[in-house]
One Martini backbone bead per residue (centre of mass of N, CA, C, O) as a GRO file, in nm:
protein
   89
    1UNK     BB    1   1.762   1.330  -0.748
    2UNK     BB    2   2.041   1.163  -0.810
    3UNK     BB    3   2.169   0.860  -0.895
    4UNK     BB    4   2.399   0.851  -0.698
    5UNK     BB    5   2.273   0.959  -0.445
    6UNK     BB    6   2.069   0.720  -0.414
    7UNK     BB    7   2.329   0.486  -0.424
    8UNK     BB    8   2.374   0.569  -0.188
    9UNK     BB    9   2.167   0.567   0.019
   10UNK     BB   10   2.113   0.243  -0.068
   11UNK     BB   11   2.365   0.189   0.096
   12UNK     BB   12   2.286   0.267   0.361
   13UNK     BB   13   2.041   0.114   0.395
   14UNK     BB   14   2.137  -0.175   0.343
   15UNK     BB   15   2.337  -0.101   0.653
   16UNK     BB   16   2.088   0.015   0.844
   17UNK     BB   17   2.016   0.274   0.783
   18UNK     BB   18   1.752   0.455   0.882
   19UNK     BB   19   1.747   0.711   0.754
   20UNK     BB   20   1.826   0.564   0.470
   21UNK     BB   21   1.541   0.399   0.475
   22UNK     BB   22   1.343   0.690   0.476
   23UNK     BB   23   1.477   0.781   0.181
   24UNK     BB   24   1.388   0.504   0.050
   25UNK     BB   25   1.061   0.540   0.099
   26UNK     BB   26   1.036   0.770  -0.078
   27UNK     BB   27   1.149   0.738  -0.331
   28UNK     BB   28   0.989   0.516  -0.423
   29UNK     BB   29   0.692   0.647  -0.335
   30UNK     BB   30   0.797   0.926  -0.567
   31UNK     BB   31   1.016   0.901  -0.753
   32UNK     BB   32   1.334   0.961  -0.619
   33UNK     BB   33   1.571   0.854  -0.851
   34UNK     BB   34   1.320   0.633  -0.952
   35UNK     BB   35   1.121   0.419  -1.081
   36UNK     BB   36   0.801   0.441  -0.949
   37UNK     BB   37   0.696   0.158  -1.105
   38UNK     BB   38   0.881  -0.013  -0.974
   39UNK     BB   39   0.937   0.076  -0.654
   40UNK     BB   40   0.695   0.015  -0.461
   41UNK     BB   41   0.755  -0.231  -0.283
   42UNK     BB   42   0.992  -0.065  -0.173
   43UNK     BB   43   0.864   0.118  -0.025
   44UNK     BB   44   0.749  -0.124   0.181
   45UNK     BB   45   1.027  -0.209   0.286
   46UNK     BB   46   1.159   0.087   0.356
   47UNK     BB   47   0.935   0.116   0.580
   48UNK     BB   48   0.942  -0.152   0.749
   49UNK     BB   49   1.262  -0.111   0.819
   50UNK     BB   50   1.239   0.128   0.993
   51UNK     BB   51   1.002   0.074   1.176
   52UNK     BB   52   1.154  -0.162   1.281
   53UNK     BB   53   1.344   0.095   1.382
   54UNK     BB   54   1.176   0.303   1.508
   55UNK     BB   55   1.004   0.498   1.286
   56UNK     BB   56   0.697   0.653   1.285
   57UNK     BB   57   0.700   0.760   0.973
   58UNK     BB   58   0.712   0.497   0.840
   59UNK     BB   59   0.464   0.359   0.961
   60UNK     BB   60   0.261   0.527   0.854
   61UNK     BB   61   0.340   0.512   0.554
   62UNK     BB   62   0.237   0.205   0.567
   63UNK     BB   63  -0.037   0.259   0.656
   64UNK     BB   64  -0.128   0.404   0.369
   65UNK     BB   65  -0.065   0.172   0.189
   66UNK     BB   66  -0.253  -0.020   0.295
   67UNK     BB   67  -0.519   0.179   0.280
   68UNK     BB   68  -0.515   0.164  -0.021
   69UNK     BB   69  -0.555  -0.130  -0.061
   70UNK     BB   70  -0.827  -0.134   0.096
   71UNK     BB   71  -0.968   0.123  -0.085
   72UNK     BB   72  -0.974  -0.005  -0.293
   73UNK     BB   73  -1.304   0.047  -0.547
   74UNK     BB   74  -1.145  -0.185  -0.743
   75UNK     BB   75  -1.042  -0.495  -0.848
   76UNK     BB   76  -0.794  -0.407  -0.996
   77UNK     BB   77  -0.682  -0.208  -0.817
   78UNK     BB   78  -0.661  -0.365  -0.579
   79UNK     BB   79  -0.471  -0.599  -0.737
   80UNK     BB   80  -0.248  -0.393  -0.795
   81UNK     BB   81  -0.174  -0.293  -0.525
   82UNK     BB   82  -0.096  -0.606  -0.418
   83UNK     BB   83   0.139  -0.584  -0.639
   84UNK     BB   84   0.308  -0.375  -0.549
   85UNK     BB   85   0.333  -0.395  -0.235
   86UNK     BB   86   0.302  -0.661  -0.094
   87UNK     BB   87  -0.018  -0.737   0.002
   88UNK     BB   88  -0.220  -0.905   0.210
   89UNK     BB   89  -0.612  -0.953   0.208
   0.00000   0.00000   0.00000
């Protein structure tokens, strides 16, 4: 995805627009159209945002990026995916 279009995405997500906000989850946690590492937290934003307008994708995805959280293997791991992703556990 280019520039243009994620800015474009992402005006229709802030707008409550759910498809785009499913597909603002995506891209952060992909890091397509936007930088990957600078994102994460994002991705957990706009998979929240979705879900709670009922789309069952993101609700999923929001379950797996916890999932990440709660069983990373050492605590540095776990320390940096709960300040990447803004889990409190």
């Amino acid at each position: 995805m280019d520039p243009a279009q994620a800015a474009q995405v992402m005006r229709a997500a802030n707008a409550e627009n759910m498809p785009a906000q499913v597909i603002g989850c995506n891209m952060f946690a992909y890091g397509a159209g936007v930088t990957q590492c600078s994102g994460s937290s994002r991705a957990a934003e706009w998979c929240t945002k979705a879900a709670e307008q009922g789309n069952p994708t993101s609700a999923t995805m929001l379950g797996e990026l916890y999932i990440q959280v709660c069983t990373a293997a050492n605590t540095r791991t776990r320390r940096f995916l709960q300040i990447h992703f803004q889990f409190q556990i």
